[in-house]
Gaussian input, Z-matrix of N, CA and C with variables (Angstrom, degrees):
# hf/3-21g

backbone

0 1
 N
 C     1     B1
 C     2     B2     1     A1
 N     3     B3     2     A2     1     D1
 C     4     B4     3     A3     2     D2
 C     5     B5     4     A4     3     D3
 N     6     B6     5     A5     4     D4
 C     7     B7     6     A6     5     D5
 C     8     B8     7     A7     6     D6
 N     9     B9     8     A8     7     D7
 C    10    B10     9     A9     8     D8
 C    11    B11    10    A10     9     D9
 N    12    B12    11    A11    10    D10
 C    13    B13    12    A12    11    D11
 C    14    B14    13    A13    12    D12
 N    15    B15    14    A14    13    D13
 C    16    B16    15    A15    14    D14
 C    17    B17    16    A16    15    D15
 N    18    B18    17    A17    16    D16
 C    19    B19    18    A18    17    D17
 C    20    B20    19    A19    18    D18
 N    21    B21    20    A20    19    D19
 C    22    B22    21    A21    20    D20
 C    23    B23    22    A22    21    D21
 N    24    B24    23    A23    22    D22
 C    25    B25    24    A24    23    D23
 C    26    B26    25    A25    24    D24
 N    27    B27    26    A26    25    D25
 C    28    B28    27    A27    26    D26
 C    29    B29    28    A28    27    D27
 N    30    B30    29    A29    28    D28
 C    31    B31    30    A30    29    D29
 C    32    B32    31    A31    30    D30
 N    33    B33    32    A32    31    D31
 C    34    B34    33    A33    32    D32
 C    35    B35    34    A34    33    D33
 N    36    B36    35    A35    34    D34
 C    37    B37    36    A36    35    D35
 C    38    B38    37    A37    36    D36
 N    39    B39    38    A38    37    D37
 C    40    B40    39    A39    38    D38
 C    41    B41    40    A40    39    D39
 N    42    B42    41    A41    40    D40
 C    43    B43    42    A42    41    D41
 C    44    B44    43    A43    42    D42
 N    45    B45    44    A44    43    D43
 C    46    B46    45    A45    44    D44
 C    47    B47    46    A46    45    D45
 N    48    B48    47    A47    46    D46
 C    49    B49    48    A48    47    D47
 C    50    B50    49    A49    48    D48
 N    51    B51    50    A50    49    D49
 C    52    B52    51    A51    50    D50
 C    53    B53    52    A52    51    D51
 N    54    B54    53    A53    52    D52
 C    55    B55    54    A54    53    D53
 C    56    B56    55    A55    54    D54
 N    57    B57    56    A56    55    D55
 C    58    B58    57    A57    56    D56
 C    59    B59    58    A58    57    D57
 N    60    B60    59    A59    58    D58
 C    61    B61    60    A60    59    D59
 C    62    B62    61    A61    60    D60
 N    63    B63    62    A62    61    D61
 C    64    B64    63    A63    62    D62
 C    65    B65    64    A64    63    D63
 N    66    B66    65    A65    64    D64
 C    67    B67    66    A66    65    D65
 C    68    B68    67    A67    66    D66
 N    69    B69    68    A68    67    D67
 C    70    B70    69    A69    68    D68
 C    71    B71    70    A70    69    D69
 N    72    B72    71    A71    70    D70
 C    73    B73    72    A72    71    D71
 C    74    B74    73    A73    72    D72
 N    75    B75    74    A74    73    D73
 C    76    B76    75    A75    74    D74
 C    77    B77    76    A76    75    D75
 N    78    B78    77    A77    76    D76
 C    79    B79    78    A78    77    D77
 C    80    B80    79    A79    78    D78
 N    81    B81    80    A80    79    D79
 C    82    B82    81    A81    80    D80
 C    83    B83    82    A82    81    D81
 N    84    B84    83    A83    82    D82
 C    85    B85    84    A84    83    D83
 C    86    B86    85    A85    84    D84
 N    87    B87    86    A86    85    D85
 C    88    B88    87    A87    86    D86
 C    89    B89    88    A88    87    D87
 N    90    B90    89    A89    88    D88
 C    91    B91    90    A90    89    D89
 C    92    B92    91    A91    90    D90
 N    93    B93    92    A92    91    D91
 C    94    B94    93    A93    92    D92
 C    95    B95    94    A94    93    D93
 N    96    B96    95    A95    94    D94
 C    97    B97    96    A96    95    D95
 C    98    B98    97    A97    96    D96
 N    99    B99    98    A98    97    D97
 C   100   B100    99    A99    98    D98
 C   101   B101   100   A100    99    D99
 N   102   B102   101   A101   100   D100
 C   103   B103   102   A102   101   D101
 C   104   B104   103   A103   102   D102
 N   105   B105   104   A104   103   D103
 C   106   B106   105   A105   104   D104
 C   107   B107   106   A106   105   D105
 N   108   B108   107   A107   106   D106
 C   109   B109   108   A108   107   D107
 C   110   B110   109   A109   108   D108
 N   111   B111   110   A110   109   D109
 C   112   B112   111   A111   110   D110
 C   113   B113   112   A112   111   D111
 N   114   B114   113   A113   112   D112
 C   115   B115   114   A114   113   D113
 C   116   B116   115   A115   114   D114
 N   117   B117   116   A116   115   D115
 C   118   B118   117   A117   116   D116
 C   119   B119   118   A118   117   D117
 N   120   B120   119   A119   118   D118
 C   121   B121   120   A120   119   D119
 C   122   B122   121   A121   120   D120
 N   123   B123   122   A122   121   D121
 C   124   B124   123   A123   122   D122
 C   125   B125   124   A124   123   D123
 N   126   B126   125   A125   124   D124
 C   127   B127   126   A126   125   D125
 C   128   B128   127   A127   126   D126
 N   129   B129   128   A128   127   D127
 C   130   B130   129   A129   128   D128
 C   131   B131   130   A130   129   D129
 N   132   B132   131   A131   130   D130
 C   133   B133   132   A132   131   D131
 C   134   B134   133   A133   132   D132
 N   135   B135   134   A134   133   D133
 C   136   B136   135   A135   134   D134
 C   137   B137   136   A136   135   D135
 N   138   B138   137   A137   136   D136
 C   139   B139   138   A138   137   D137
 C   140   B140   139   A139   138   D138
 N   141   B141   140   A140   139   D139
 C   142   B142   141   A141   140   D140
 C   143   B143   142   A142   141   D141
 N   144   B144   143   A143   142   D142
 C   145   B145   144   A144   143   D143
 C   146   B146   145   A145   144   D144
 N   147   B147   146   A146   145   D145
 C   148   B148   147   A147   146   D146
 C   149   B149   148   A148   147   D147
 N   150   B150   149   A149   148   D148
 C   151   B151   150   A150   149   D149
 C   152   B152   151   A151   150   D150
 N   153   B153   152   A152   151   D151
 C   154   B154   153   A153   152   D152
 C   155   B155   154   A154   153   D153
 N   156   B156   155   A155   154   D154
 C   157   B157   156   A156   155   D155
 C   158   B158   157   A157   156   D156
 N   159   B159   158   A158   157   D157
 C   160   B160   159   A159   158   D158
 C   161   B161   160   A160   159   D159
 N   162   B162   161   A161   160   D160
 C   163   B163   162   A162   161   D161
 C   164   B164   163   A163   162   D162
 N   165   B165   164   A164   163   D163
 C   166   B166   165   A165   164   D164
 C   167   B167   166   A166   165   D165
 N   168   B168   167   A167   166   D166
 C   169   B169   168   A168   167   D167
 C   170   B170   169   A169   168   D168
 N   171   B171   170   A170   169   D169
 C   172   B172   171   A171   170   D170
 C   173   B173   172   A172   171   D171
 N   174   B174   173   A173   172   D172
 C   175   B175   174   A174   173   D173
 C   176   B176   175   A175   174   D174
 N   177   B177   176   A176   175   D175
 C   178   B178   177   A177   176   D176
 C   179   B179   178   A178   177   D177
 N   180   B180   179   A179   178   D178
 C   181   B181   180   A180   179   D179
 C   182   B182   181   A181   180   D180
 N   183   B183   182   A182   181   D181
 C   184   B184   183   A183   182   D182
 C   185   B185   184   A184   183   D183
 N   186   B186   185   A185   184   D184
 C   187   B187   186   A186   185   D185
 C   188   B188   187   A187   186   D186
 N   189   B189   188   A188   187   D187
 C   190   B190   189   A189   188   D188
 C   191   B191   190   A190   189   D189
 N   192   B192   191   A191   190   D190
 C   193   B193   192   A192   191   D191
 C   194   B194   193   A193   192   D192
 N   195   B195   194   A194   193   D193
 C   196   B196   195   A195   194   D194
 C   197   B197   196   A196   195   D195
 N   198   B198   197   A197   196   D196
 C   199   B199   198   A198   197   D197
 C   200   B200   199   A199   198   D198
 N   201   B201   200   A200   199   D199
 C   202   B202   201   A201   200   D200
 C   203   B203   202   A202   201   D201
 N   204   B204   203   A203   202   D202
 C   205   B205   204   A204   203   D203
 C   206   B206   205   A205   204   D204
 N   207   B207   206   A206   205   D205
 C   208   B208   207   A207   206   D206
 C   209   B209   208   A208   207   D207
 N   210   B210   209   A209   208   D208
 C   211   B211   210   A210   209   D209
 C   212   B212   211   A211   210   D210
 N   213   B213   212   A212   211   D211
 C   214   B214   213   A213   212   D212
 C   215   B215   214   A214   213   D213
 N   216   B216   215   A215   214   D214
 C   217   B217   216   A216   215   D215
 C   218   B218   217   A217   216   D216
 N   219   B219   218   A218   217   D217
 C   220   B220   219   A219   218   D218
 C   221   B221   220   A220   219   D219
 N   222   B222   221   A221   220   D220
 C   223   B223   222   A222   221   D221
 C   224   B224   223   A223   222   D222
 N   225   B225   224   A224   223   D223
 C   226   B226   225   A225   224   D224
 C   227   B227   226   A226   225   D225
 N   228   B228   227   A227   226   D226
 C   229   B229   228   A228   227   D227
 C   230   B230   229   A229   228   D228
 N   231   B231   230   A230   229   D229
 C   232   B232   231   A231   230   D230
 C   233   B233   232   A232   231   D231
 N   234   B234   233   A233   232   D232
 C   235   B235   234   A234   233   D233
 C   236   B236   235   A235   234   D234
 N   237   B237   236   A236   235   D235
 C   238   B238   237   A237   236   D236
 C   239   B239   238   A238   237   D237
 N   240   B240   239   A239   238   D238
 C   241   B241   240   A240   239   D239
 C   242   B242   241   A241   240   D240
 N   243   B243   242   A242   241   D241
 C   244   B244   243   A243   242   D242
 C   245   B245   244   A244   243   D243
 N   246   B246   245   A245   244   D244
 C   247   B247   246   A246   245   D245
 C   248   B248   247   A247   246   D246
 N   249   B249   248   A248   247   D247
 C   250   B250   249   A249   248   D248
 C   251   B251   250   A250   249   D249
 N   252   B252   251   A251   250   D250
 C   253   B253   252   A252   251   D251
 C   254   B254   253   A253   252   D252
 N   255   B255   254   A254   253   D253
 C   256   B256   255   A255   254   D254
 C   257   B257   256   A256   255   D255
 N   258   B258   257   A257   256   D256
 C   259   B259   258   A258   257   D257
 C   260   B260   259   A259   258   D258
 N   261   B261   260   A260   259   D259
 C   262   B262   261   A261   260   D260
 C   263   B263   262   A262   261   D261
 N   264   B264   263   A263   262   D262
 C   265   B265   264   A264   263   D263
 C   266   B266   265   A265   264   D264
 N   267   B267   266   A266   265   D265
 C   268   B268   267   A267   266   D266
 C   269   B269   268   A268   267   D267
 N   270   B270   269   A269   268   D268
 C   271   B271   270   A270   269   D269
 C   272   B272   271   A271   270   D270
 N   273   B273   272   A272   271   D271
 C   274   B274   273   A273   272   D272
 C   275   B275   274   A274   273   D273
 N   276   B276   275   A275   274   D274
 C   277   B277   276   A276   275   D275
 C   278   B278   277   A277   276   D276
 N   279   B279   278   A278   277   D277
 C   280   B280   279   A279   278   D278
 C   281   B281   280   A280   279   D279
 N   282   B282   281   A281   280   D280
 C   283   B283   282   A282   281   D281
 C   284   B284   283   A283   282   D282
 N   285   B285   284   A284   283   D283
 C   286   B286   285   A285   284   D284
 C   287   B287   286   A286   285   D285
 N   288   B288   287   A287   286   D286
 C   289   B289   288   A288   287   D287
 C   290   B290   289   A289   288   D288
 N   291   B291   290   A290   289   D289
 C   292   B292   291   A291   290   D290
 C   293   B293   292   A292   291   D291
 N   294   B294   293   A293   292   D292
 C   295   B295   294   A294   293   D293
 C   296   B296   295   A295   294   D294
 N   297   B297   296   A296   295   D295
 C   298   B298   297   A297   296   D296
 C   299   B299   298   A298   297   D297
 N   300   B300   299   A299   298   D298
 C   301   B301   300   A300   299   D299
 C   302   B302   301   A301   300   D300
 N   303   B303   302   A302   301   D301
 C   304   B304   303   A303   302   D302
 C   305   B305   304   A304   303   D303
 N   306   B306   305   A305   304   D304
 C   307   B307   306   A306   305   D305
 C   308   B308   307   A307   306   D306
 N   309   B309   308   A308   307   D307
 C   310   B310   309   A309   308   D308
 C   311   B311   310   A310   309   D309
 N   312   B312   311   A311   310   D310
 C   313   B313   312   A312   311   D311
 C   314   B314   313   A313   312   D312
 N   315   B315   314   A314   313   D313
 C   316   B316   315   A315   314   D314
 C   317   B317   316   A316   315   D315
 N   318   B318   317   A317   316   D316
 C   319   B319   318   A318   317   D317
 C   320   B320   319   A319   318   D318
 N   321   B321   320   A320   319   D319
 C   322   B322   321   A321   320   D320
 C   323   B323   322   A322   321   D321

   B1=1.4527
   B2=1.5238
   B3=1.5897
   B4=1.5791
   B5=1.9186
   B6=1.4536
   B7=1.3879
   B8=1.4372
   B9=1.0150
   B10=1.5534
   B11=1.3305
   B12=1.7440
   B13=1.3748
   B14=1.5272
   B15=1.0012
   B16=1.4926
   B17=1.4526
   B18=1.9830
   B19=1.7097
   B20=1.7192
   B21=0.7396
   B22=2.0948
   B23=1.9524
   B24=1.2958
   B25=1.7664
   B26=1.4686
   B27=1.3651
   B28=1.3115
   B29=1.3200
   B30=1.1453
   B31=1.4941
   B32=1.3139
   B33=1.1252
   B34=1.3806
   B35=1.3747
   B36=1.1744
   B37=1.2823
   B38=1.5172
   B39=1.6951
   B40=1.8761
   B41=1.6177
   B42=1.5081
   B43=1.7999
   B44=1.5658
   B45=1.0344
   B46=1.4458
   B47=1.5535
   B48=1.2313
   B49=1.4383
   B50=1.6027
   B51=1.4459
   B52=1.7440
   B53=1.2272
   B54=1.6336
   B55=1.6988
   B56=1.6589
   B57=1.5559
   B58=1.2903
   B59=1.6984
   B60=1.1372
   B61=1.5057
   B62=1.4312
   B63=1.8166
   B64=1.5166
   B65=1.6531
   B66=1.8559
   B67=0.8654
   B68=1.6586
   B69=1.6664
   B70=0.8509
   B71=1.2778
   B72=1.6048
   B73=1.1362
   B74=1.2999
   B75=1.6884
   B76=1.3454
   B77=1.8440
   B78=1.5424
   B79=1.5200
   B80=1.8564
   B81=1.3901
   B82=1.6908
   B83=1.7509
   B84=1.0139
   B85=1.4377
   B86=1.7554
   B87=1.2341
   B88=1.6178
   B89=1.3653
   B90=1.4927
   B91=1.2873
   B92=1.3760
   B93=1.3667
   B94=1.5123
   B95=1.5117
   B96=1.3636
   B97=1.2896
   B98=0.9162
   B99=1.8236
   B100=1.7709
   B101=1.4936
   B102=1.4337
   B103=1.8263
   B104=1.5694
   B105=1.0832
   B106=2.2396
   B107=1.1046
   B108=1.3489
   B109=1.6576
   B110=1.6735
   B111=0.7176
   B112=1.9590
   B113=1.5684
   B114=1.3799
   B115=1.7804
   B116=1.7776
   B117=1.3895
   B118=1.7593
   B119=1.2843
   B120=1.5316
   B121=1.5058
   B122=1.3771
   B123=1.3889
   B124=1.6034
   B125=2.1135
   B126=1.3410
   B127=1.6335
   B128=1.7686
   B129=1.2869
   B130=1.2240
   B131=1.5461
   B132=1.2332
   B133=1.5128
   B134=1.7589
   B135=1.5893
   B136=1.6877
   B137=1.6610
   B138=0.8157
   B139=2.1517
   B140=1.5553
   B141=0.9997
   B142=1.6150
   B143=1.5255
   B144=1.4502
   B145=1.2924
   B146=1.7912
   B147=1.3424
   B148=0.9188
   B149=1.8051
   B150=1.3060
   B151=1.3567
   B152=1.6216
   B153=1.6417
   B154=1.7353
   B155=1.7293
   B156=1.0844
   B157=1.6636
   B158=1.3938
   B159=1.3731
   B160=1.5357
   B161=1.6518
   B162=1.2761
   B163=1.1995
   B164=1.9367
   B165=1.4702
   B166=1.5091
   B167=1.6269
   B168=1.4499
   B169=1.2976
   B170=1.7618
   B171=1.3940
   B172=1.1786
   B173=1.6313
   B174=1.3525
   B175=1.6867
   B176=1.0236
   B177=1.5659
   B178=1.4088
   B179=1.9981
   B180=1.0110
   B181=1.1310
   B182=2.1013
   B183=1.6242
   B184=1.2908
   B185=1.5223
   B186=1.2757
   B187=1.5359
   B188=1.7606
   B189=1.0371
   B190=1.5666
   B191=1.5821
   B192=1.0015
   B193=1.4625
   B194=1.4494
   B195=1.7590
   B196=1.9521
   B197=1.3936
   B198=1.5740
   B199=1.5451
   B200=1.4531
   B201=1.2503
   B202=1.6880
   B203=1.4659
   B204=1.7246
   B205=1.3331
   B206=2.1960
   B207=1.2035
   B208=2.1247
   B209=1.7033
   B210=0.9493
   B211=1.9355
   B212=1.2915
   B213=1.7099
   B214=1.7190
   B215=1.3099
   B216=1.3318
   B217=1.6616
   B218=1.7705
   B219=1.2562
   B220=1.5438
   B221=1.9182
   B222=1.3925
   B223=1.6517
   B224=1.4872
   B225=1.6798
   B226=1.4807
   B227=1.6087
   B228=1.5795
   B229=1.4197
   B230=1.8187
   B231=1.4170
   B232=1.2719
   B233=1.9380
   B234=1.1850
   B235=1.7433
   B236=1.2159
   B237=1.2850
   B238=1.6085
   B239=1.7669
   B240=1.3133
   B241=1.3554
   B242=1.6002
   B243=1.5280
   B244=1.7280
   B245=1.5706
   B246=1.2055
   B247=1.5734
   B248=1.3369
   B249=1.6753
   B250=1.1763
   B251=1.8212
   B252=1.1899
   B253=1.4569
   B254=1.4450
   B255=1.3725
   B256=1.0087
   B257=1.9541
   B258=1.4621
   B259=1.5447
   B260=1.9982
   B261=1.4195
   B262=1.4227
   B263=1.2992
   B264=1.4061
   B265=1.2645
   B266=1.5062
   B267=1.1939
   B268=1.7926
   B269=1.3160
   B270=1.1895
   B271=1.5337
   B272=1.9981
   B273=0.7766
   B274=1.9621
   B275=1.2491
   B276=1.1894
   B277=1.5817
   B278=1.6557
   B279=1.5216
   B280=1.6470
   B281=1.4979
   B282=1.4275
   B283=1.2422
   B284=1.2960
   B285=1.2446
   B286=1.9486
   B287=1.5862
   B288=1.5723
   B289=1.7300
   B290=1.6395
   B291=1.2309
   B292=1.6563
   B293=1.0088
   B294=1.5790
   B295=1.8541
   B296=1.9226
   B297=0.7915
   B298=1.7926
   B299=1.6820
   B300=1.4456
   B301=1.4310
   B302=1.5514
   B303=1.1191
   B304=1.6573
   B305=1.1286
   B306=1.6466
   B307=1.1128
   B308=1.6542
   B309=1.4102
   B310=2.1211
   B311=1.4238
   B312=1.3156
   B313=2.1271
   B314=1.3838
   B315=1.2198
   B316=1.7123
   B317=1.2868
   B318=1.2961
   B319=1.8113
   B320=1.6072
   B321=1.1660
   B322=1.6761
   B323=1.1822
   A1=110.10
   A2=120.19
   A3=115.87
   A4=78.77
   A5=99.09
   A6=112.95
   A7=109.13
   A8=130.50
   A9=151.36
   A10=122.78
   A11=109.02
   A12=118.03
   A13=92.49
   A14=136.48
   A15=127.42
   A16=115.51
   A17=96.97
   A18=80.60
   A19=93.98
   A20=144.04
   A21=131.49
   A22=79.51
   A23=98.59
   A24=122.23
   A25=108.99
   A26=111.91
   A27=122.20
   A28=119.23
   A29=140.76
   A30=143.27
   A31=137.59
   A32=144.76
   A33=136.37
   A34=138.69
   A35=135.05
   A36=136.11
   A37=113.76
   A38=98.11
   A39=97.42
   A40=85.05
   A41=69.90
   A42=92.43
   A43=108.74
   A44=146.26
   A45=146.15
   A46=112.30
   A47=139.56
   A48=120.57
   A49=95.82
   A50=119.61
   A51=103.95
   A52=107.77
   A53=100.88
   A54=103.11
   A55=95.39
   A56=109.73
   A57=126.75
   A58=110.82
   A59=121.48
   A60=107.80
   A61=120.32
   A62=91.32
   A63=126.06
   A64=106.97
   A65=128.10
   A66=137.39
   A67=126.88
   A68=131.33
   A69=164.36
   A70=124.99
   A71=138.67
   A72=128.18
   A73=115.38
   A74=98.16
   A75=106.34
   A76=107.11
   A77=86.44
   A78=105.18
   A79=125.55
   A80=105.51
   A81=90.15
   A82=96.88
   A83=105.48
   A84=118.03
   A85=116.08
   A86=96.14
   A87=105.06
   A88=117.59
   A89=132.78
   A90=164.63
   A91=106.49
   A92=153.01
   A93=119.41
   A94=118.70
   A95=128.06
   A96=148.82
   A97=115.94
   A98=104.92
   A99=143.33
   A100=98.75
   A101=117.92
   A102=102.17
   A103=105.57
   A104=107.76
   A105=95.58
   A106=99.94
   A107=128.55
   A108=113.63
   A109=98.72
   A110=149.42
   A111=144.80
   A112=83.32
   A113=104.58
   A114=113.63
   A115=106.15
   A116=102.17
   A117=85.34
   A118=116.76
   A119=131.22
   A120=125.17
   A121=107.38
   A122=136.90
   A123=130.21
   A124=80.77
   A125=101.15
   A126=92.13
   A127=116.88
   A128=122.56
   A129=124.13
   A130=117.72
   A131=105.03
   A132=128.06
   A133=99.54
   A134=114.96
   A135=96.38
   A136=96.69
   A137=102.24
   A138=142.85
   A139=87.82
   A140=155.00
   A141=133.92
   A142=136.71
   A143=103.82
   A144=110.38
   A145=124.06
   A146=119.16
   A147=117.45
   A148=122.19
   A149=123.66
   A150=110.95
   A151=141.75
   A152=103.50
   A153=82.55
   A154=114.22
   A155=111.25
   A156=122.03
   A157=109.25
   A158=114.11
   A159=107.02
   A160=121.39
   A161=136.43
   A162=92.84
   A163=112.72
   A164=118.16
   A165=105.27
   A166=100.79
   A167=116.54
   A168=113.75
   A169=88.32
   A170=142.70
   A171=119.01
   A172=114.89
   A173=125.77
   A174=133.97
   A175=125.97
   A176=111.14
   A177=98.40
   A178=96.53
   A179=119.63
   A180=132.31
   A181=104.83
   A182=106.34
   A183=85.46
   A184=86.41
   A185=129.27
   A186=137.04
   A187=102.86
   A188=116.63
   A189=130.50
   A190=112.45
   A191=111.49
   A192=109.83
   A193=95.37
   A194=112.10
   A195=116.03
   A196=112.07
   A197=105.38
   A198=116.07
   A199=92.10
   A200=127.20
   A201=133.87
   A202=133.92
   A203=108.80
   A204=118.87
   A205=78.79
   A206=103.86
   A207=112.86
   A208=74.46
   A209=126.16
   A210=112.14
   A211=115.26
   A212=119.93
   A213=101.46
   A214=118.22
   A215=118.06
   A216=111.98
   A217=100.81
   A218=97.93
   A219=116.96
   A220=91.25
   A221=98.84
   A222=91.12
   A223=120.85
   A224=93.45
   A225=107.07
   A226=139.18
   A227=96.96
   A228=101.57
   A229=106.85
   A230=120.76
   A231=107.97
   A232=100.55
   A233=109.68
   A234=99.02
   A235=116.90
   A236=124.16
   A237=118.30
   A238=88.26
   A239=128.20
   A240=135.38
   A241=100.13
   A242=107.42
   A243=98.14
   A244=112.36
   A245=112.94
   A246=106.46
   A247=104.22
   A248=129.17
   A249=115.82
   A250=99.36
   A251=113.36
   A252=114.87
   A253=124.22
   A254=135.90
   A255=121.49
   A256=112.01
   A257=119.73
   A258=77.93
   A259=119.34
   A260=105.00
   A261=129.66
   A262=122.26
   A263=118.93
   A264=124.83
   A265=80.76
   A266=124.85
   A267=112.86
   A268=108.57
   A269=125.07
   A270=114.58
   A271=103.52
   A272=106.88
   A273=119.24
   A274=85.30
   A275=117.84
   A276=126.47
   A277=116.70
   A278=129.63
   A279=97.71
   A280=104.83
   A281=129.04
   A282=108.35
   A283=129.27
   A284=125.54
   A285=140.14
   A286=97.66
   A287=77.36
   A288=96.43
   A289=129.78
   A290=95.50
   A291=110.93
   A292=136.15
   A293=104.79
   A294=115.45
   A295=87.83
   A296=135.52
   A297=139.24
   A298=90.23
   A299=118.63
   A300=112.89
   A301=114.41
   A302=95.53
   A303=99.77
   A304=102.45
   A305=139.05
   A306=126.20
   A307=119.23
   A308=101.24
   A309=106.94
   A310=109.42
   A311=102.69
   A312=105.78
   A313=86.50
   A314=133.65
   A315=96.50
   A316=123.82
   A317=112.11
   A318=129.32
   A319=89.73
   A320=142.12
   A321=131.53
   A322=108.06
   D1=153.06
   D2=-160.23
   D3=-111.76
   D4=-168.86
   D5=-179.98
   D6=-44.51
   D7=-46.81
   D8=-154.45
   D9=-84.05
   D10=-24.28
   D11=170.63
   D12=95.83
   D13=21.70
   D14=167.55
   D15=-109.64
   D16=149.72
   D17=-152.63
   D18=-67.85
   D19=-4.92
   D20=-144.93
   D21=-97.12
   D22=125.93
   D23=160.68
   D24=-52.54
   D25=124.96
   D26=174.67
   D27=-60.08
   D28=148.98
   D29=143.96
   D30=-53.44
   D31=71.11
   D32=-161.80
   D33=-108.37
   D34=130.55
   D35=-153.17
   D36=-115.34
   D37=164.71
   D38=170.49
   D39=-116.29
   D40=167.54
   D41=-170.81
   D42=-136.55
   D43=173.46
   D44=165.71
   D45=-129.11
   D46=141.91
   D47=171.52
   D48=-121.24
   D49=148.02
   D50=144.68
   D51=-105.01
   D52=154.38
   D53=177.44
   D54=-91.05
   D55=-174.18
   D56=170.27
   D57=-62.28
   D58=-15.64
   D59=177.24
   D60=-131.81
   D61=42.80
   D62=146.67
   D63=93.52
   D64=-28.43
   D65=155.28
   D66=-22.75
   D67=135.58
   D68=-178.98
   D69=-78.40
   D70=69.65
   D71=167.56
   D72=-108.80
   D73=151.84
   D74=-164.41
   D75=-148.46
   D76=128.47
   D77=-174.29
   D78=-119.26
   D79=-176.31
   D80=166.40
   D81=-145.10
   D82=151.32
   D83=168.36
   D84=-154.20
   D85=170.92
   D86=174.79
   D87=-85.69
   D88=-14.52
   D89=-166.16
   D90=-125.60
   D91=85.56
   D92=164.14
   D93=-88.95
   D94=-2.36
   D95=165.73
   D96=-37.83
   D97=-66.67
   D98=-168.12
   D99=-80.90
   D100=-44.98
   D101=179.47
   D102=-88.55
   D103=-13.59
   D104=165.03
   D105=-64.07
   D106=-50.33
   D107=-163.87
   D108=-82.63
   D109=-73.41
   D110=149.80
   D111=24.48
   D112=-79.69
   D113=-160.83
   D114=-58.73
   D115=-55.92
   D116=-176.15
   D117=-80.46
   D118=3.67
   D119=150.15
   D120=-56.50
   D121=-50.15
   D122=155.19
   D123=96.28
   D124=23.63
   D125=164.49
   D126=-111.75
   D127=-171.82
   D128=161.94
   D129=15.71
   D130=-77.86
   D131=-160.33
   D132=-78.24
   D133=-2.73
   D134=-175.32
   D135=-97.91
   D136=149.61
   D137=164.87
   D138=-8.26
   D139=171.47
   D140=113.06
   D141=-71.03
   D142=-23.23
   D143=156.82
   D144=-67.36
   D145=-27.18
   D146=163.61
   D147=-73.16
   D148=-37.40
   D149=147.29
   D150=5.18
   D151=89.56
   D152=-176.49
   D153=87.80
   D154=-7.67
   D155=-179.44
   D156=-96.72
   D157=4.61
   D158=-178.13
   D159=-57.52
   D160=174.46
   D161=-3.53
   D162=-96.74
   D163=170.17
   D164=-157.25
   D165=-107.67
   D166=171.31
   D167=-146.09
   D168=-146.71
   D169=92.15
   D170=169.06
   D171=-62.47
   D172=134.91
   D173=-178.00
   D174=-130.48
   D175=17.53
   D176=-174.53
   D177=177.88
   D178=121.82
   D179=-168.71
   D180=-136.65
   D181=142.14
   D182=163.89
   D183=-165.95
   D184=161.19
   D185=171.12
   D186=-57.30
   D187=170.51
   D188=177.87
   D189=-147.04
   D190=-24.86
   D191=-179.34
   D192=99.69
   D193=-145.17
   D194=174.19
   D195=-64.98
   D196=-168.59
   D197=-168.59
   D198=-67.87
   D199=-70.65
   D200=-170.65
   D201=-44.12
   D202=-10.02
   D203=-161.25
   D204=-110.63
   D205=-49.98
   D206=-173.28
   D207=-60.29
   D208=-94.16
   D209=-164.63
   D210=-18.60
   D211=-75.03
   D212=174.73
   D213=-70.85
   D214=27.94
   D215=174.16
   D216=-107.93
   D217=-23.39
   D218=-170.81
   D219=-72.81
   D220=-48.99
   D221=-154.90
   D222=-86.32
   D223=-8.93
   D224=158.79
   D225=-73.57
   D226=-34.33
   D227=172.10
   D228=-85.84
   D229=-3.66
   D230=178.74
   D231=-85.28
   D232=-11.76
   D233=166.34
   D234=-70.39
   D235=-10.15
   D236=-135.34
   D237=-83.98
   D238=-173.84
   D239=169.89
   D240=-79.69
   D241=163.66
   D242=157.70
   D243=-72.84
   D244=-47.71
   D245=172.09
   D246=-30.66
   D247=-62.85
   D248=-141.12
   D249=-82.91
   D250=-24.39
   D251=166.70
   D252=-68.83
   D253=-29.77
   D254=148.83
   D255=-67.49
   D256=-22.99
   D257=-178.29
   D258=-83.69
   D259=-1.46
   D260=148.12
   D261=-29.00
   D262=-47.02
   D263=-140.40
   D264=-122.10
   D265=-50.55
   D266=-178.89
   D267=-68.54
   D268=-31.55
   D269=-175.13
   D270=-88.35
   D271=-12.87
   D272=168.88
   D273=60.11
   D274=73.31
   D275=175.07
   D276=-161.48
   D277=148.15
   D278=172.24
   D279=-100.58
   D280=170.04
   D281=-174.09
   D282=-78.91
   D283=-174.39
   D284=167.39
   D285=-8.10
   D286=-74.10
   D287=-161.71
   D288=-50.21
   D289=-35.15
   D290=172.88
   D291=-105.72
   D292=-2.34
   D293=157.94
   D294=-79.76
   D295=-57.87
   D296=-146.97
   D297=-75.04
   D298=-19.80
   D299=171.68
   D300=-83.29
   D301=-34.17
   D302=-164.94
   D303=-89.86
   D304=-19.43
   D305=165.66
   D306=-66.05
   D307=-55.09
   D308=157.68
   D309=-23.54
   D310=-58.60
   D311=-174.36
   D312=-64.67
   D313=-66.26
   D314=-154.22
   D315=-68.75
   D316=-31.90
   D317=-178.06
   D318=-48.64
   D319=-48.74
   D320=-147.49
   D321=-72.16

């Protein structure tokens, strides 16, 4: 069952935002549309690190597959360098290493 109580598995994605003082956050949702605007309402529903970081910039979007595969996709690109996340985000791709990982996670 997805958030909603329906049986069909959600779709879920990572996302990257920059704030206004050039910083890198990076999330996953089933929506990234609906949680950008969540985030630049800057109420309830935004990040806390994003707080006050305006103004925000979504940069980077990509499918993930289920909730468990967008989590280690989430927790992998939060190791990465900023270098290596911006070169992520210019090439609109994730790299070598974490497509060849994330394919292993799903194959198992």
């Amino acid at each position: 069952m997805d958030e909603k109580g329906s049986e069909t598995a959600a779709l879920w994605w990572l996302y990257v935002i920059q704030c206004g003082d050039g910083s890198l956050y990076t999330g996953v949702s089933t929506d990234v549309q609906r949680r950008f605007s969540e985030h630049q309402q800057q109420g309830a529903k935004t990040a806390r690190y994003l707080r006050g970081r305006g103004p925000l910039r979504l940069v980077f979007s990509i499918e993930a597959g289920n909730r468990g595969n967008a989590l280690k996709m989430e927790y992998r690109v939060k190791q990465l360098s900023r270098s290596e996340k911006l070169t992520m985000i210019s090439n609109r791709k994730l790299p070598a290493s974490l497509v060849t990982t994330a394919v292993t996670e799903i194959t198992k």
